[in-house]
TORNU-138648 format. One record per residue (C-alpha): residue in three letters; chain; x, y, z. Coordinates in nm, 3 decimals, decimal comma, padded with zeros to 5 digits. Layout:
# TORNU-138648
FIRO  res  chain     east    north       up
FIRO  Ala      A        X        Y        Z
...
END
This chain:
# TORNU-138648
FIRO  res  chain     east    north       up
FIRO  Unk      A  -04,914  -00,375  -01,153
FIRO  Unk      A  -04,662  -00,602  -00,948
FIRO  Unk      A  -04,473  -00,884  -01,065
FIRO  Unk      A  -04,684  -01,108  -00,780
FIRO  Unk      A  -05,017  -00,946  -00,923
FIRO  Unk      A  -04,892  -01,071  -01,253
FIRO  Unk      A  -04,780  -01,392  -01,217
FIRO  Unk      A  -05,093  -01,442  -00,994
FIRO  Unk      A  -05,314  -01,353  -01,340
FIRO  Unk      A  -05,121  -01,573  -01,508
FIRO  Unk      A  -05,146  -01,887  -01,285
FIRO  Unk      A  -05,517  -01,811  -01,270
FIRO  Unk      A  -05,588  -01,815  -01,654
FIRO  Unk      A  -05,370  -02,121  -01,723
FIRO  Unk      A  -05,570  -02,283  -01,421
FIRO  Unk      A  -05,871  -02,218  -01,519
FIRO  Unk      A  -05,851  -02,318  -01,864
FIRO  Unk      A  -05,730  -02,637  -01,712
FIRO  Unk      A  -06,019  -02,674  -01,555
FIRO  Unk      A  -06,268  -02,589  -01,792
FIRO  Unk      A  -06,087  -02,923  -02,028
FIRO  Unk      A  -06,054  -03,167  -01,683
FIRO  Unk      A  -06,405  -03,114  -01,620
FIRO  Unk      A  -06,513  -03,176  -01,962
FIRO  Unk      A  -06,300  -03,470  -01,991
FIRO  Unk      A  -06,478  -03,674  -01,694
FIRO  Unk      A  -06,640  -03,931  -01,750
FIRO  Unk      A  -07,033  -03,866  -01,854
FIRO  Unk      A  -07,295  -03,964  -01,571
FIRO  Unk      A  -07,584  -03,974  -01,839
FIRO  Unk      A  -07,580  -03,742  -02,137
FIRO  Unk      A  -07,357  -03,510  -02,084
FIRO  Unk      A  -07,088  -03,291  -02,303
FIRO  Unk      A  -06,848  -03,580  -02,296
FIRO  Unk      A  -07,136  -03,796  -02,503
FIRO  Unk      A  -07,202  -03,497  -02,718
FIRO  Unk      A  -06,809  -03,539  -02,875
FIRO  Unk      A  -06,873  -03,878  -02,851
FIRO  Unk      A  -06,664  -03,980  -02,552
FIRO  Unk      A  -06,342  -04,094  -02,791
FIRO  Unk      A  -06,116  -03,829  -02,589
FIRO  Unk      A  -06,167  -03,948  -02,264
FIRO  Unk      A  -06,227  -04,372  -02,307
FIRO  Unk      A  -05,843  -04,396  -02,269
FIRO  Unk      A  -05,799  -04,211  -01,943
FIRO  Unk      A  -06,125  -04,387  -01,789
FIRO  Unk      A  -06,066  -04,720  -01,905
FIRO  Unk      A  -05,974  -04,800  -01,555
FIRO  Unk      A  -06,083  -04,705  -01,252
FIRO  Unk      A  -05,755  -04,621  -01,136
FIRO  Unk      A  -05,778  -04,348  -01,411
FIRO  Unk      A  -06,109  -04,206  -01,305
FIRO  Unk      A  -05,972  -04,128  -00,977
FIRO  Unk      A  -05,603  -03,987  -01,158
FIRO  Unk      A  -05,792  -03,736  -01,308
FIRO  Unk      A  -06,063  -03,646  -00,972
FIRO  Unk      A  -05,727  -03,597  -00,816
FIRO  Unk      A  -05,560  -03,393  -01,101
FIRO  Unk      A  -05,893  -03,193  -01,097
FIRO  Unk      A  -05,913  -03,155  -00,734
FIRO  Unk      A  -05,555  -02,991  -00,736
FIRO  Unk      A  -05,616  -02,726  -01,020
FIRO  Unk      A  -05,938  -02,632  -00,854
FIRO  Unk      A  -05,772  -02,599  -00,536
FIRO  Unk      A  -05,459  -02,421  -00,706
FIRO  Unk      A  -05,738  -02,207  -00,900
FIRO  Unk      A  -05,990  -02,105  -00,557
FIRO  Unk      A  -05,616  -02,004  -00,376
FIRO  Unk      A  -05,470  -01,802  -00,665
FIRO  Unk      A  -05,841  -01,607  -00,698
FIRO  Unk      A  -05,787  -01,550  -00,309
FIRO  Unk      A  -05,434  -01,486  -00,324
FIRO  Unk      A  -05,544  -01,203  -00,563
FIRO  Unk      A  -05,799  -01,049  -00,360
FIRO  Unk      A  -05,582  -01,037  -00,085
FIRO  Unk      A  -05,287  -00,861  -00,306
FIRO  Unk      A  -05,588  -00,622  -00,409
FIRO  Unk      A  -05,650  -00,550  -00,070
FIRO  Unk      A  -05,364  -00,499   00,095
FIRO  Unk      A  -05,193  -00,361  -00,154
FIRO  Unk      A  -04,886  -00,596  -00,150
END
């Protein structure tokens, strides 16, 4: 296993578990998981709507960071590089 193949893993596990807490941080649109904890973790960040659309942006990034290091990864597979 390369050094690229490993550091690729690694960026991918750290980005996705990023993920999974961004998206459960959002903001509830009716009942979701954020109401089921009660919604106390996430009132600070949403208080404005300036932070709503901090964190859409922070999310957008790690999911784009997470879709390129998943193709980055298939393409090392590949290729072989």
């Amino acid at each position: 296993m390369s050094v690229l193949t490993t550091i690729l893993w690694v960026v991918l596990v750290i980005t996705s578990l990023l993920l999974i807490g961004l998206v459960l941080v959002h903001r509830g649109r009716g009942g979701g998981i954020t109401d089921v904890f009660g919604g106390g973790l996430a009132s600070g960040i949403q208080s404005t709507a300036v932070g709503e659309r901090n964190l859409s942006r922070i999310t957008w990034g790690v999911a784009v960071a997470w879709g390129m290091s998943i193709v980055l990864l298939g393409l090392v597979s590949r290729f072989g590089i």
